[in-house]
TORGU-936514 format. One record per residue (C-alpha): x, y, z. Coordinates in steps of 0.2 Angstrom, whole numbers, plus 5000, padded with zeros to 4 digits. Example, Ala and Ser with C-alpha at 12.3 -4.5 7.8 and 13.67 -1.06 7.14 Angstrom:
506249785039
506849955036
END
This chain:
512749934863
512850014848
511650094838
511749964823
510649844815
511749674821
511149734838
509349774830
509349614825
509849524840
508649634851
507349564836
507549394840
507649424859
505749504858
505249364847
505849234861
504949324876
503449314868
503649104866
502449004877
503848874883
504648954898
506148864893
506548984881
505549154887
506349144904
508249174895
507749274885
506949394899
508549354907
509749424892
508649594888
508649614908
510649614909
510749724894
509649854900
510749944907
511949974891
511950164885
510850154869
509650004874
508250124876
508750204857
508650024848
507049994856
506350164848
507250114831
506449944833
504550014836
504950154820
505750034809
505149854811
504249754797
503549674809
501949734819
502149594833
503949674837
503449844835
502149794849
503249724859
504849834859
503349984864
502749884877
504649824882
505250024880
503750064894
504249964904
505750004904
505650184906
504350134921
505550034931
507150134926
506750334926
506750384941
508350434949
508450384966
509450454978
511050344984
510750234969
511650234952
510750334937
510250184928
510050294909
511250374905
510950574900
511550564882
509950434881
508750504892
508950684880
508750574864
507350504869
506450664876
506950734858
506150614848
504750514860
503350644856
503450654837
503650454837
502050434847
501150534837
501650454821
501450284828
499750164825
498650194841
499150024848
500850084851
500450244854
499550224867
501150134874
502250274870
500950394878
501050314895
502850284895
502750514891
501850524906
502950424917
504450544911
503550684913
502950634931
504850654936
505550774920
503950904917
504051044920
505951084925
506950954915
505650944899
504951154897
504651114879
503450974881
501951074882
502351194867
502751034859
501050984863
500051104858
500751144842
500051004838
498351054838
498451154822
498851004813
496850974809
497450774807
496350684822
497550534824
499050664828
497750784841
497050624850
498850564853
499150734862
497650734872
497750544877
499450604882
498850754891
497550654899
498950524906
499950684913
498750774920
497550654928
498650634944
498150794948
496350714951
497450654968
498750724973
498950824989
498951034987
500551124989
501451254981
502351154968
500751084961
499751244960
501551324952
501151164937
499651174937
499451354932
500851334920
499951204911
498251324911
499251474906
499651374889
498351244887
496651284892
496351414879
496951294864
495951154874
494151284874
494751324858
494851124850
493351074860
492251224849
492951164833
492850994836
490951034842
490651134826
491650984816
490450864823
488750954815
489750964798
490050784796
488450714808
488250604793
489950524791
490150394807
491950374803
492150564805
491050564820
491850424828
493450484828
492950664835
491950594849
493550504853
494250704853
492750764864
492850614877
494750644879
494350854882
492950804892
494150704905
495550844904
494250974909
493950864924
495750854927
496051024926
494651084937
494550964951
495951044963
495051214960
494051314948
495351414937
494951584933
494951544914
493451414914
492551514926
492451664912
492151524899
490951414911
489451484897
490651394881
490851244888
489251194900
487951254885
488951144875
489150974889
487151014890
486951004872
488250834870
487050744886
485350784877
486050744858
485550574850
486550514834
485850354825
487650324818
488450334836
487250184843
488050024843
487449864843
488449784855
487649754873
489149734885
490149844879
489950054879
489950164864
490650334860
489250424866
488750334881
490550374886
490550534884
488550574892
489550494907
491150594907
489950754905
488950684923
490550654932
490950844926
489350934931
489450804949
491150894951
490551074948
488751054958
489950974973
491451114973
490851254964
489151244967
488851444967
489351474950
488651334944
487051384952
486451424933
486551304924
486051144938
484051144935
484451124915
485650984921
484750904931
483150904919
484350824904
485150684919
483350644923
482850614906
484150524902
484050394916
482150364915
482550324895
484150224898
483950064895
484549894905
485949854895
487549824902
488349954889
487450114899
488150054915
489350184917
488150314910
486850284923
487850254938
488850414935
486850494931
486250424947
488050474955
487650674948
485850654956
486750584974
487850724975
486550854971
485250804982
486550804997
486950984997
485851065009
485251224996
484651104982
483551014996
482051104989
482251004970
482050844978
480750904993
479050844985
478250654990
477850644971
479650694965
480550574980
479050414975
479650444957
481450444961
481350294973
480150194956
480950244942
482650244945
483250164961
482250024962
482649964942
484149994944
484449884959
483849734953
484849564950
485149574930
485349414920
487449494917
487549504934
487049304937
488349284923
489649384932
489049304949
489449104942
490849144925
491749264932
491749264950
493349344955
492749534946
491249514954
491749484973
493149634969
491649744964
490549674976
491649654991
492949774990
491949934983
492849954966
491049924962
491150144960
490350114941
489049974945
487150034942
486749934961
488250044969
487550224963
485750194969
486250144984
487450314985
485750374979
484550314996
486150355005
485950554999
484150545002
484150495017
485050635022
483550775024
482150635021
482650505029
480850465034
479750495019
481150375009
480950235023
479350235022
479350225003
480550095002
479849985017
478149965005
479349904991
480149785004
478649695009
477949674992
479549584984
479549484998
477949434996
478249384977
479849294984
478749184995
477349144983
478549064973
480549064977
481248974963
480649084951
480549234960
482249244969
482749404963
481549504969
482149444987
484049484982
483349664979
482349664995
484049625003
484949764994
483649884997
483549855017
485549855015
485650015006
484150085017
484950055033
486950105029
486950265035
488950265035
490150115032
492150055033
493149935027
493749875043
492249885055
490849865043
489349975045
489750115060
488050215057
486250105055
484450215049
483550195067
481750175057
482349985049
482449845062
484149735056
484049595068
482149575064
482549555047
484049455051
482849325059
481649325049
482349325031
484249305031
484349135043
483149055037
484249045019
485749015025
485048855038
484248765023
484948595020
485848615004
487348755004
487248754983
485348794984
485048994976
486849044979
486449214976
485349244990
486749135000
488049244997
486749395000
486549345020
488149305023
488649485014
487349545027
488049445043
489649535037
489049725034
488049725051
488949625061
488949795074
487249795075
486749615075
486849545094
488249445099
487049285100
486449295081
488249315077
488649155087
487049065079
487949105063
489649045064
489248865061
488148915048
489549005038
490848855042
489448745033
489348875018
491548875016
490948695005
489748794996
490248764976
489948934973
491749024973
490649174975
489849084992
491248994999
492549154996
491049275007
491049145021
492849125022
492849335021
491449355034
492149225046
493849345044
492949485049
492049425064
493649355070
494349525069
493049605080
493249685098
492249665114
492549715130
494049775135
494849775117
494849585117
494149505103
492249475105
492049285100
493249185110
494249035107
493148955122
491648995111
492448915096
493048775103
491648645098
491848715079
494048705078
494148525067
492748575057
493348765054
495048715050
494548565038
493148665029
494448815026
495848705019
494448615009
493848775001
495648804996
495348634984
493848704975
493848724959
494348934954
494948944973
496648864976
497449034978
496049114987
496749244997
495149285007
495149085012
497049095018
496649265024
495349155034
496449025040
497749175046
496349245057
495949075064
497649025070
497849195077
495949195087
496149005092
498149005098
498348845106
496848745103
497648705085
499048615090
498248465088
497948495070
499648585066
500548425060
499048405045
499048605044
500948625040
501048505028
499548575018
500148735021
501948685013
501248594999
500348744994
501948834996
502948734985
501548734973
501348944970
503248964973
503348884954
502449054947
501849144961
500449284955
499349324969
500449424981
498949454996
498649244996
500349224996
500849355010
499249265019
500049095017
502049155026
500949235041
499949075044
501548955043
502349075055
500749065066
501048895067
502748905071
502449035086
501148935094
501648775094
503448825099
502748935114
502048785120
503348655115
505148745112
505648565104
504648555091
505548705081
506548565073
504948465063
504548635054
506448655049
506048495043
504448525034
504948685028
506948685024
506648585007
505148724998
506248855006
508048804998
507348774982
506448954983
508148994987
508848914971
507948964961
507949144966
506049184967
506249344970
504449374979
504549254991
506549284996
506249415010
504649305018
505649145019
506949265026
505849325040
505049155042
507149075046
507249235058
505849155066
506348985068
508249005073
507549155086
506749025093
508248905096
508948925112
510948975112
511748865098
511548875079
511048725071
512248655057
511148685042
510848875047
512748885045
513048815030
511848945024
512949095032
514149115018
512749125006
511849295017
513349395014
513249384994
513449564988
511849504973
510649454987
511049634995
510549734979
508749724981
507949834991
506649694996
507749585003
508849715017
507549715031
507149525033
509049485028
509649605041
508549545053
509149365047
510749395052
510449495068
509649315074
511349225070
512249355078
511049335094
511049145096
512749105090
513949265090
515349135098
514948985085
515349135070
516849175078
517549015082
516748945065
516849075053
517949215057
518449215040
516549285035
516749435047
517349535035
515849505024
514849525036
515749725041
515549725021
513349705021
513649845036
514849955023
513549965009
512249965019
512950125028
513250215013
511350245007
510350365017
508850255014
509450095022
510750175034
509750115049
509849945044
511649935043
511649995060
510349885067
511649755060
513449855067
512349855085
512149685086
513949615079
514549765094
513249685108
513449485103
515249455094
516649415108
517849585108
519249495103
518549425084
518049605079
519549715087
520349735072
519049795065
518349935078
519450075072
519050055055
517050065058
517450205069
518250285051
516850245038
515550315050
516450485053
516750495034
514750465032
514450595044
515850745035
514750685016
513150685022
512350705040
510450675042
509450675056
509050485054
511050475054
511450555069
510050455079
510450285074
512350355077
512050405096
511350245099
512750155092
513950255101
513150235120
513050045117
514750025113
514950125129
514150005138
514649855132
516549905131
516750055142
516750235142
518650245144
518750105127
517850245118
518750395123
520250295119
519550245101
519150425097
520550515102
521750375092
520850425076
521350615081
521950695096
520450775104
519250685094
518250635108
517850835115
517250855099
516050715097
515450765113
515250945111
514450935091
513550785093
513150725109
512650865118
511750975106
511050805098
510550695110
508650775113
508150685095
508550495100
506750445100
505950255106
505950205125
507650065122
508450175112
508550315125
508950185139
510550155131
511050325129
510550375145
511850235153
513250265141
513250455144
513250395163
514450295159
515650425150
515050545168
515750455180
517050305174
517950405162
519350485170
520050605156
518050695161
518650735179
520450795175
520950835161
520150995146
518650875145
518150925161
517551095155
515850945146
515550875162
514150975167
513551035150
513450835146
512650785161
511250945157
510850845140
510550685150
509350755163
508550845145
508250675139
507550615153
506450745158
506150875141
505050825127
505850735111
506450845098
505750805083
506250925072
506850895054
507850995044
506851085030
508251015015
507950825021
506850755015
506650545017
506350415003
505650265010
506150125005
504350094999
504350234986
506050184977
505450114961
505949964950
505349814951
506249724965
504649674976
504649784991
504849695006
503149655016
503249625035
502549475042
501549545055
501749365067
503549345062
503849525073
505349505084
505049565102
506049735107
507749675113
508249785127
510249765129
510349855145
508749785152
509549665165
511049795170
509749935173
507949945176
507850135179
509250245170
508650405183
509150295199
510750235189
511350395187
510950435205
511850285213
513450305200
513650475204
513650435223
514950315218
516150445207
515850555223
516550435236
517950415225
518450625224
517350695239
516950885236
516950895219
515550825210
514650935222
515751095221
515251065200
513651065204
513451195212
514151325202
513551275187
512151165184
510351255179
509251295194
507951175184
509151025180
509951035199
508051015206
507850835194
509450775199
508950795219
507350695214
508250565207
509750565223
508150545231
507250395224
508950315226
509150355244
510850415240
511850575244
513350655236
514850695245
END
């Protein structure tokens, strides 16, 4: 595309359709600038677009299109096509920072994250101006242009907050320090200095506390890995002046607003998050200045107020407190009764109670509150940080806090019971107190591990909890509801089994709660209790024990999934997954009602499908239903083709790309199910596998693999007699597939099975040609991965067409081929093959080549006989060698980037381990025994004169066990 303005204007009117409401005309539109992307210059139009454009609603989008595109397109990934080409990716590095700066701060903020994203990959080899650039900038004195170079900074340096140590990071990171911490101390002074100038002008000040919030988060940035030298000579500069910036109070920074947190809120909590970081890792030389910090922190939580708009501020407070008071040499601050009773009243106990936003969040807004709630991205609520808070406490006064809090307890309590319809929220606190109280250390998966001894949770359970969740009506304080079953769920260890039992109906009865808050917690905690183990790692309630409750579990969950706000709830599906899985058989009955709901559903997301958890939920369920009920009636796999075949052709049609590669996996399923034919509507699908489109994302190659590994197994014959013509589409999929080191594997998962199930004759044409590509790939590029997936390939083909068929093949492509695989590869190589079928197959093929392969007795290969038979006795008895070279280094298929969705497996649509030598040979050691007694009554004398001279004393000794647990000898 050329850089001219028919094209701007085209590209104009393109952006101005993807904005459109009516999908009839967004969709093409997406479609169009999609297929153009890849032109040279398409990123440059878009830059000229957001410079030049009238238009602000285009110059929006093209920086919003621009990032995106640069987020899906930068990267170069190994094996795949540069998608920008280098002439673009210069240009824009030229000009991207001097556009940003100059842009209005909507779009700069676009252009800022679209700088980090390059610089992620580009700094600092590819980009080592981009720094300079940067800081060059800060002598501009103009605000707008400085805070576009610290926002930008911020975005590129924030990943060192999480990123792993090593070399390469220390290497950047003292780069960056070298030129930017002194320019960074030396902006944060004037910009301090700037703000007692102008503490009369809030325009002024708003736009330098913007400045001070952004230093304040690349301090944090840059100090988490480690303290740098630098700000531990300048720690005086900047913690006398974050000391100064918590304890400082402007009338013209306070805002009105309630919900929403001002500039100096903002930064008071940056500044705790700051000090939290240095009392936690640098707590020597920060010995100095934590009582003053402590002092202001303190102050500013008992004079915070309630309003939603300080959240952050006092849950980052009470998160600076929590860390302090865990370290064992500021145990004397916290020490006193008085100084533990004041923390516990004036800052843990207000700040745990129930707040009229939180009732608002609880009923309008339902979804944010359950992620905060349930899934601990809850890190900046108030609730979260105190209870961090009794956690820390309870770490040196475990006791005096108990006792403290267990006075507290009782008395909300009491208030609840003297009147609960008013007075509910003082029991929701009681709850969360005791919970906090009692957690002493807590995970995702099993819930609390580690209970306070001094609070009796089954008691309280009993006593308080049940009693709420057995009243009549399920919609009745649906706070408090939700709070028991949240407790059911955080202490199902430490509740006994038979108050869990008690509980289960009581949690099916709450899936019709109308609370989404409610019904989505009993759906969760159900789940979980599912999930649990007893005895002999099977799962602690049993079917048996659920078997009075199936009908109404399964009609209550599928119920909950018609509530309004819940029809793709995924913690409801993720419930009806568990279900299927805990009960196996006992839902046959209910299967034909479950599948249709289930497809309805299907059919329904499929048209724009947006919650990918609910949606992965939904796949494993159908394929639940599919493996029971076929385990214990084969027959019935053709009523869910039935069911199924129409949602999943129409998927197919109109090329959802998120559901591709489950309905993929789920046909694996059912034709792996069919006995030994294909049925007709599979192969009328065939031709359409092997379309080189469907092969191009990288979402789709496992399960389409897989997908035609199960035609290959169930109707090998029918292909060939059918559909020989596809063969070579189908050695095509093997080609590409072949040629990428990150999907290699695949296209030999797919070459073994066309070698194990094809009849010889369809694919003998072809052999020699494989045979040719897979050397080439070999001489261009040979990985580890490579030469393992390559072993296998060659034993099976061994086994399945001889040793002499190989020797043959190889020495046709070149005279003496064959030594040379042997001696290169197989020997030296073989110890890497790694997975128990995997090393079966070599271990028959190399018997195979030792003793029904005559060119091995008499001819020059004879001088690999013993060295090849030493490498098989290695890889039965020697560990695996699971070295990797240094330079190899693996992309997973995971990390390569674009926006193809990556493939998910379905856990229940695994396919068993299919053993091709199983029902040949059991045990390879005793195979080698008897075959070499064979090959030795064929030419007595010389297997054992070969033996004897030059097998290893160690090898010879394994060998005789083997002879031996054959009962066999060699002549």
């Amino acid at each position: 595309m050329e850089l001219s303005d028919a094209n701007l204007q085209t590209l104009t009117e393109y952006l101005k359709k993807t904005l459109d409401p009516d999908p009839a005309i967004r969709r093409p539109a997406e479609k169009f600038l999609e297929s153009v992307e890849g032109s040279q210059n398409y990123p440059l139009l878009l830059l000229t677009l957001l410079e030049k454009s009238q238009e602000n609603v285009i110059k929006v989008c093209a920086s919003v299109t621009f990032k995106n595109y640069i987020k899906r397109n930068w990267r170069i990934v190994e094996d795949e096509p540069n998608k920008i080409c280098e002439s673009d990716r210069i240009a824009i590095k030229a000009s991207i920072v001097p556009l940003m700066l100059s842009s209005p701060e909507q779009i700069q903020k676009q252009l800022s994250d679209a700088i980090s994203i390059i610089g992620r990959e580009d700094f600092p080899q590819k980009w080592p101006d981009l720094l300079t650039e940067m800081v060059n900038r800060f002598q501009s004195g103009d605000f707008h242009v400085i805070n576009g170079v610290l926002r930008t900074a911020h975005s590129l340096f924030k990943r060192y907050r999480h990123e792993f140590k090593s070399n390469e990071l220390w290497t950047e990171i003292k780069l960056v320090l070298d030129a930017f911490a002194l320019p960074l101390t030396n902006l944060f002074k004037a910009t301090i200095e700037l703000c007692s100038t102008h503490a009369n002008d809030a325009s002024a000040l708003k736009v330098l506390f913007s400045s001070l919030i952004l230093i304040a988060k690349l301090f944090y940035s840059l100090n988490f890995q480690d303290l740098p030298e630098f700000f531990e000579d300048n720690m005086e500069t900047w913690m006398t002046n974050f000391h100064s910036l918590l304890t400082l109070d402007n009338k013209l920074l306070q805002t009105d607003d309630e919900e929403e947190a001002g500039l100096l809120e903002l930064l008071k909590s940056q500044i705790c998050d700051n000090a939290a970081l240095y009392a936690q890792k640098y707590d020597e030389e920060f010995q100095p200045y934590l009582p003053r910090f402590v002092t202001a922190i303190w102050n500013l939580l008992v004079t915070t107020g309630q309003e939603v708009k300080y959240d952050l501020l006092v849950s980052n407070a009470i998160q600076f407190l929590a860390s302090v008071c865990e370290r064992p040499h500021y145990k004397h601050l916290f020490e006193d009764q008085n100084t533990l009773t004041s923390i516990c009243e004036k800052v843990i106990v207000p700040n745990m109670e129930f707040r009229a936003a939180d009732e608002e969040a609880f009923e309008d807004n339902s979804e944010e509150y359950i992620r905060r709630d349930l899934e601990g991205s809850d890190i900046d609520t108030r609730r979260r940080a105190a209870c961090d808070l009794v956690r820390g406490l309870c770490k040196f006064f475990e006791g005096p806090v108990t006792g403290i809090f267990s006075g507290y307890v009782n008395s909300m309590l009491q208030e609840y019971a003297k009147n609960p319809s008013v007075n509910w929220k003082h029991k929701d606190a009681a709850i969360y107190l005791v919970t906090s109280l009692a957690s002493k250390a807590q995970t995702q998966k099993h819930g609390i591990t580690q209970a306070n001894e001094l609070v009796n949770l089954t008691e309280f359970f009993v006593n308080h909890i049940q009693p709420d969740l057995k009243s009549a009506t399920v919609n009745e304080f649906p706070v408090l509801k939700a709070d028991g079953i949240k407790y059911i769920m955080i202490f199902r260890n430490q509740v006994p089994k038979e108050q869990l039992l008690v509980s289960i109906p009581l949690l099916i009865n709450h899936l019709q709660a109308e609370s989404i808050v409610v019904h989505t917690y009993a759906a969760h905690a159900l789940e979980r209790l599912f999930t649990m183990r007893g005895t002999n790692n099977a799962t602690l309630i049993t079917a048996a024990e659920m078997a009075p409750f199936v009908e109404v579990l399964l009609t209550n969950l599928f119920k909950a999934l018609t509530l309004p706000g819940s029809s793709e709830n995924e913690y409801i599906m993720k419930a009806i997954m568990r279900s299927f899985s805990l009960l196996q058989e006992s839902i046959i009955p209910y299967i034909p009602s479950v599948i249709t709901q289930l497809t309805q559903k299907l059919l329904a997301v499929s048209k724009n499908p947006s919650k990918p958890h609910f949606n992965h939920y939904m796949f494993e369920s159908i394929c639940l239903s599919i493996r029971i009920t076929c385990k214990a009636n084969p027959e019935s796999v053709g009523s869910f083709e039935e069911a199924l075949f129409l949602v999943f052709t129409e998927i197919l049609q109109n090329d959802v790309q998120e559901f591709i590669p489950y309905v993929f996996q789920v046909m694996s399923l059912l034709l792996e199910m069919h006995k030994n034919e294909i049925p007709s509507s599979y192969m009328a699908l065939f031709p359409h596998l092997l379309q080189p489109v469907l092969w191009e994302r990288t979402g789709n190659i496992p399960p389409l693999v897989r997908l035609l590994q199960a035609y290959l197994e169930r109707g090998a014959s029918t292909i060939a007699s059918a559909a020989a013509d596809k063969i070579p589409g189908l050695l095509g999929v093997f080609q590409k597939l072949i040629a990428s080191k990150a999907n290699d594997h695949q296209g030999f998962y797919l070459l073994n099975s066309i070698i194990e199930h094809m009849p010889p004759e369809s694919v003998d044409q072809y052999r020699k040609q494989i045979f040719i590509l897979l050397f080439q790939r070999l001489q261009n590029s040979k990985t580890t991965k490579f030469i393992k997936s390559f072993l296998v390939f060659i034993n099976l083909y061994c086994v399945r067409y001889g040793a002499l068929a190989l020797q043959e093949i190889f020495d046709s492509i070149q005279p003496k081929m064959f030594g040379m695989v042997l001696e290169k590869i197989i020997i030296p190589e073989i110890q890497k093959v790694s997975g128990q079928v995997e090393k079966k197959i070599c271990a028959v093929g190399i018997t195979k080549i030792l003793t029904e392969c005559p060119p091995m007795m008499d001819t020059e290969y004879t001088k690999l006989w013993i060295p090849l038979l030493q490498a098989l006795i290695g890889l039965f008895e020697l560990p695996e060698d699971d070295t990797i070279p240094d330079e190899e280094h693996f992309i997973d298929i995971e990390d390569t980037p674009g926006y193809q969705t990556a493939f998910s497996q379905l856990a229940f649509a695994g396919k068993k381990e299919h053993d091709p030598v199983g029902q040949m040979v059991n045990n390879p050691r005793i195979h080698l025994a008897q075959s070499l007694h064979k090959l030795s009554t064929a030419c007595p004398g010389r297997v054992l004169s070969m033996l004897s001279t030059s097998l290893n004393a160690e090898a010879l000794q394994y060998l005789q066990g083997y002879l031996q647990a054959a009962s066999v000898s060699l002549l």
